[in-house]
N, C-alpha and C positions, 0 to 999 in steps of 0.2 A: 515425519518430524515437522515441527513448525519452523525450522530457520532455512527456509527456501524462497527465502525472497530478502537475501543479501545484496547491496548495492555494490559489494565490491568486483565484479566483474563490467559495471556498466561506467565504473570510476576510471578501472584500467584505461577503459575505451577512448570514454571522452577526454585522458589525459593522454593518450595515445596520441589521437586526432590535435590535439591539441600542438605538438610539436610540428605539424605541418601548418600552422594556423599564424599571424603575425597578430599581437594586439594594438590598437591604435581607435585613435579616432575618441567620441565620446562616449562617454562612460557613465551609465546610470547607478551604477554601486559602486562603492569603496568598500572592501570588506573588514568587517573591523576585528583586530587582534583577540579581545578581548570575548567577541561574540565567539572566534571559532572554537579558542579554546571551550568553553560552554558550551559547545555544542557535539565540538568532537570528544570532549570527556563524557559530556552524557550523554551521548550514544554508545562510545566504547564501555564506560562502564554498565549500563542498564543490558547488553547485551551479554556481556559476562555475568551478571546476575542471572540473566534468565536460563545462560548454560547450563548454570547448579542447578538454577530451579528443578529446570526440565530434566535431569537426572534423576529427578525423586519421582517423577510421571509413570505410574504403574496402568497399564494396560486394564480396563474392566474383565471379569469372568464372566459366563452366564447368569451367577446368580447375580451378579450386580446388575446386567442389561435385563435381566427378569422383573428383579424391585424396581426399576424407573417407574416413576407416577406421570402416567401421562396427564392427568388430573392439574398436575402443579403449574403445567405450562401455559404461560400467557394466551390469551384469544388470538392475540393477536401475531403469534411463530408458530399459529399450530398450521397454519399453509403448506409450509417446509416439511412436516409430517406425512404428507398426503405424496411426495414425489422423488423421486429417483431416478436420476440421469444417466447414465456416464458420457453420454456424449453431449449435453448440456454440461457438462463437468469439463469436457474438452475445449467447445468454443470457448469458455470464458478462461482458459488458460491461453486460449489466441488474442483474445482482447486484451487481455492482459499484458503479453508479449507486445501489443499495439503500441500501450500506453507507454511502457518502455523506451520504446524508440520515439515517444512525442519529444523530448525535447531535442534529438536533432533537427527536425525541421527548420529551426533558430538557428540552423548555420546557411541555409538557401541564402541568407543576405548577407550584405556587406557589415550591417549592423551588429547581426549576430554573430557573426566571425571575428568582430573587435572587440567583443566583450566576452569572448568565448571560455577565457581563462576565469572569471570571475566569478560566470555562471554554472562552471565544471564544480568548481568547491561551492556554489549554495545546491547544486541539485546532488552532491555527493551527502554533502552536512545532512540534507533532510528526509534522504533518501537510508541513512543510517539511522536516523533517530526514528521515523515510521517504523522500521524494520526491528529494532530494537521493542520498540512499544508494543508492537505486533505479538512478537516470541516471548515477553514479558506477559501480558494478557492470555494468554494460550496456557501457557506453562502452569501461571497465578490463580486462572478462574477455573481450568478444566472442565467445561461445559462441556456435555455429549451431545454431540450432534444431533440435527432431527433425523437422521436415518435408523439412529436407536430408537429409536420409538416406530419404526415402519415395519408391521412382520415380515414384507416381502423383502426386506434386505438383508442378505445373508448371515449368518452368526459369523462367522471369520471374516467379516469387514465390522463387525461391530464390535470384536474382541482386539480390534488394533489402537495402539497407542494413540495415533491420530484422530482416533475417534471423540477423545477428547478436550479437541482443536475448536469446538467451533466458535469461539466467544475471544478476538473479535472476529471477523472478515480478514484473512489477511490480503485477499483477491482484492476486495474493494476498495481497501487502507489506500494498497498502495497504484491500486489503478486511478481512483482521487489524485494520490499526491503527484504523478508523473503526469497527469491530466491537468492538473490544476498546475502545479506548478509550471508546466509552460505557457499555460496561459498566462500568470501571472508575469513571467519575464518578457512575454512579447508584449504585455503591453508599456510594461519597463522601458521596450526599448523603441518601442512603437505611441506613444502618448495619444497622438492625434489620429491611429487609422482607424478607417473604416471599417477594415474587417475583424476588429474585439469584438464585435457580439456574434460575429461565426466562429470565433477562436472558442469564446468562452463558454458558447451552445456545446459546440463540439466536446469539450473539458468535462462538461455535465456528463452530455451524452453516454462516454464510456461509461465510468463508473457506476452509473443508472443502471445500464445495461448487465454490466457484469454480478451489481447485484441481483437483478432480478434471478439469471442463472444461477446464479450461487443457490439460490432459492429452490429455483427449478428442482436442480440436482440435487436437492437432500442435504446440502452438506451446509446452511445456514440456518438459522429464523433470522425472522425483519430486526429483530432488535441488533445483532451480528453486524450485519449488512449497514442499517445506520449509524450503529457506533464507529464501524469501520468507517463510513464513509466522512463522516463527519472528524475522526480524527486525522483520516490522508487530507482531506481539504483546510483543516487547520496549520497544518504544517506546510504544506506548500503556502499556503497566505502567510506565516509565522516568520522562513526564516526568509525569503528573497526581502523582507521587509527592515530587517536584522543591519540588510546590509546594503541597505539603499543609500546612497548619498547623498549628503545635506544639501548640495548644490542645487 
């Protein structure tokens, strides 16, 4: 299934943590009413669409994995044809879990633990709408993955509903937005340090990374992996920007 990358367990968390946290001190965002509504409706509702969608998602047969034209596919995703992981499948499931946890690090300081409340709802708000946009696109495009097209990969992974996941990324989406977006708030909360261009290498780094495996493992082309990456990196620069404060 493609809605395995809900932000609501990461929401719990940080509003968890949050009750032992005191807010004070300055404040780089004011979050504004009128954005969260906007943001929390369309997330909730794009997600609700994509449920139905994804209920009509019929699983290929062999004769449908038989008529695929390899012929049709870009030059440039036929890479992703040529390979098959599963444990290149697994590391970028750990990078991934990585990216997850990047925006705690922005409570190591005194800065990030006073603004800890503010930063919980922009990394929940975009962390719903990626995730949304993701199982929306999956659902909408139904693109089979490049391992249909690999003879060496089994018929009964190629007859499964997920097969028809691969457009966009949803690895990359959201390893971009949980990468990016703490990049973006440290330097929110950090204006003048030095270390933004290790913060913001590092931001790169994953998501780079996890694409390329995606790749590796069969379960993307390049186009996947850049659209994914470029939509997670949109939204983490979209909404912490939402709710920046005028001061």
């Amino acid at each position: 299934m493609p809605f395995r990358y809900s932000p609501a367990f990461f929401f719990a968390l940080f509003f968890s943590l949050f009750q032992l946290l005191a807010a004070q001190g300055i404040r780089p965002y004011d979050p504004d009413p009128t954005a969260n509504a906007v943001l929390l409706g369309l997330g909730g509702s794009i997600t609700i669409g994509s449920m139905f969608l994804d209920k009509r998602v019929k699983p290929m047969t062999e004769d449908d994995v038989r008529l695929l034209d390899f012929d049709r596919i870009p030059g440039i995703d036929r890479y992703s044809t040529r390979h098959l992981s599963l444990k290149t499948d697994e590391v970028t499931d750990k990078l991934l879990l990585t990216s997850f946890a990047s925006p705690f690090f922005l409570l190591l300081d005194r800065d990030g633990r006073d603004n800890f409340d503010d930063m919980a709802l922009i990394v929940f708000q975009g962390a719903l709408l990626n995730s949304a946009l993701i199982n929306l696109s999956k659902a909408g495009v139904r693109r089979p993955r490049p391992y249909n097209y690999n003879p060496d990969a089994p018929i009964d992974l190629k007859m499964r509903k997920s097969s028809l996941y691969s457009f966009y990324s949803g690895h990359v989406a959201t390893a971009a937005y949980f990468s990016f977006t703490t990049a973006r708030l440290y330097s929110d909360l950090h204006p003048n340090s030095k270390l933004s261009p290790f913060v913001w290498t590092a931001a790169a780094l994953i998501p780079t990374t996890v694409a390329y495996g995606r790749m590796r493992a069969g379960r993307h082309f390049f186009t996947d992996v850049l659209v994914g990456f470029a939509a997670g990196t949109a939204i983490a620069l979209t909404v912490p920007a939402l709710h920046r404060s005028g001061e």
